[in-house]
C-alpha positions as CSV (number, residue, x, y, z in Angstrom):
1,X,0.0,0.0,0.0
2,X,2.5,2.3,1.0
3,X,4.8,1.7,-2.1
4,X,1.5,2.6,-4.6
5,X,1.0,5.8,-2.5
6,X,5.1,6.4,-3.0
7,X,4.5,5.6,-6.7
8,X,1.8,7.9,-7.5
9,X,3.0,10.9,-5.3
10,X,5.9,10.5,-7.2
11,X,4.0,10.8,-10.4
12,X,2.0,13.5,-9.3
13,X,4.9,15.5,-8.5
14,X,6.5,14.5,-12.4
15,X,3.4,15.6,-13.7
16,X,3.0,18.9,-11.8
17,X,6.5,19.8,-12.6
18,X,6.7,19.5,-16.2
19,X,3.0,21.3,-16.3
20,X,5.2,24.6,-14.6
21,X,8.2,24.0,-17.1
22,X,5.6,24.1,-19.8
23,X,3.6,27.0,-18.4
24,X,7.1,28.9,-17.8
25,X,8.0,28.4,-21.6
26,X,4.7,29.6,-22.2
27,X,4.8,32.6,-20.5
28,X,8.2,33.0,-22.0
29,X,7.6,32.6,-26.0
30,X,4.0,34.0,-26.0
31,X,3.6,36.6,-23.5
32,X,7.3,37.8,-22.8
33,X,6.5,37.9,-19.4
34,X,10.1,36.6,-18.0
35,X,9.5,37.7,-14.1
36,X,5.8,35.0,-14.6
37,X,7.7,32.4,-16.1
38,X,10.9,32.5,-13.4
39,X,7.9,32.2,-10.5
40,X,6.7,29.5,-12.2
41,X,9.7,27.7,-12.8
42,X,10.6,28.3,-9.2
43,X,7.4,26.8,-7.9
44,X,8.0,24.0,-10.1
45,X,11.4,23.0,-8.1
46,X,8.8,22.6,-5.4
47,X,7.5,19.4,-7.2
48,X,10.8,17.4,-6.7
49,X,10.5,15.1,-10.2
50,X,12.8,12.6,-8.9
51,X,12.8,10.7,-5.5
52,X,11.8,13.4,-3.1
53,X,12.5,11.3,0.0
54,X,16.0,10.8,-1.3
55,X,18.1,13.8,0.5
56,X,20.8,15.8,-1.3
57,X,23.6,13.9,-0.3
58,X,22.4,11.0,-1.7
59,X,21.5,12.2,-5.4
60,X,23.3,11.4,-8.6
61,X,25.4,14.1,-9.6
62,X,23.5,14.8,-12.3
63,X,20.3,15.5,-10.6
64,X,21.9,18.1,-8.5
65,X,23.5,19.9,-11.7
66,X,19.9,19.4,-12.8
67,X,18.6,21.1,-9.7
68,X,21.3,24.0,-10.0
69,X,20.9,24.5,-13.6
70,X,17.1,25.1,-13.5
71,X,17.5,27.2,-10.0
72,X,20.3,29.1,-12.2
73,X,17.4,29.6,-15.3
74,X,15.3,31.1,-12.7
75,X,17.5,33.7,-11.5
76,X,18.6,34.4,-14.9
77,X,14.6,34.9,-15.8
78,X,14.1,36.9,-13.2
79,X,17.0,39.0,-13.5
80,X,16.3,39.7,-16.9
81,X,12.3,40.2,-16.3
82,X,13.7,42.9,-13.6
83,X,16.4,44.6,-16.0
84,X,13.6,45.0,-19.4
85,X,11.3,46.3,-17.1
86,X,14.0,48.7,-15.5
87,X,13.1,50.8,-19.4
């Protein structure tokens, strides 16, 4: 019982984060709106898409350049939303 539960929280989570990614792109390519689409790509690294009971020491290495790399995007996004609409 307790694995299914696991299982579908972990798909729930998958699901919910690539529905933010896609929203952020979104917001990005058809609206311009780059502060909206780092917010939602920040929320989305709420919605951990691999094991979230697995704790940062533990990861592969490539899920925490994963990590870094999309926390990156969002401060890039949001730096650049702020700096446009500096005009």
């Amino acid at each position: 019982m307790e694995n299914t539960l696991v299982k579908s929280r972990s798909l729930f989570n998958k699901v919910i984060y690539v529905l933010f990614i896609g929203l952020a792109i979104y917001q990005i390519c058809g609206q311009k709106d780059y502060v909206e689409a780092a917010a939602s790509l920040g929320i989305g690294l709420a919605f951990d898409p691999f094991d979230p009971k697995q704790t940062w020491n533990e990861r592969p290495t490539w899920q925490k350049v994963w990590f870094i790399v999309h926390l990156a995007v969002v401060a890039l996004l949001f730096g650049l939303g702020m700096g446009i609409g500096d005009k």
